[in-house]
C-alpha positions in Angstrom: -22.4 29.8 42.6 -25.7 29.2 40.3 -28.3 27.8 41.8 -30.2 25.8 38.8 -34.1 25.7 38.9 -34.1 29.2 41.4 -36.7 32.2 40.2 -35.2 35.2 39.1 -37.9 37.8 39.3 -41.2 38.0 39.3 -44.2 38.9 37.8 -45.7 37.7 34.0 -42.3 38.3 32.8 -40.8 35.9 35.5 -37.6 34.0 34.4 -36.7 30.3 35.5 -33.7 28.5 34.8 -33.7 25.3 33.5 -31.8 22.9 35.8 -30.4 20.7 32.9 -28.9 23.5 30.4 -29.2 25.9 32.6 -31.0 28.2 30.2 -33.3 31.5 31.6 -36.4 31.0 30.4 -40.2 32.3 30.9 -42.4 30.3 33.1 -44.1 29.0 30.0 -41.5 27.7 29.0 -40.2 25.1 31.8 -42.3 22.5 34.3 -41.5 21.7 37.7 -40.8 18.2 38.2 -42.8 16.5 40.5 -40.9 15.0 42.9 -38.2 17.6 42.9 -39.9 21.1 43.5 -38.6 24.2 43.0 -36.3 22.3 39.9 -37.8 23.3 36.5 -37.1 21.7 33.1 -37.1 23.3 29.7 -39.1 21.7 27.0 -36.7 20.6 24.8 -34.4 18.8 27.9 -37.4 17.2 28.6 -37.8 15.8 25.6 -34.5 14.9 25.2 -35.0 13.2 28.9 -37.6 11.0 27.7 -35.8 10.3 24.5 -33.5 8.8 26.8 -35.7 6.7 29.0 -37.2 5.2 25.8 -33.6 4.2 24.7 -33.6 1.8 28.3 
């Protein structure tokens, strides 16, 4: 089983997966969420996160 938002490697060419899509992405590419950590978000679920939110 996948574990979503777990590191892959390290180093500057370090890969997280997004926990929404599940993409493998450079760290530069994701943020932790706050009150979940060690769960990272790409930029463009995040955006479609707030998208959301706004719709409420």
């Amino acid at each position: 089983m996948k574990l979503l938002g777990r590191r892959r490697s390290a180093g500057t060419d370090e890969l997280l997966t997004c926990g929404c899509c599940a993409r493998e992405l450079p760290r530069t590419a994701v943020h932790e969420l706050g009150g979940t950590p060690g769960v990272y978000v790409c930029r463009r679920c995040a955006a479609w996160m707030a998208t959301r939110i706004g719709r409420k």
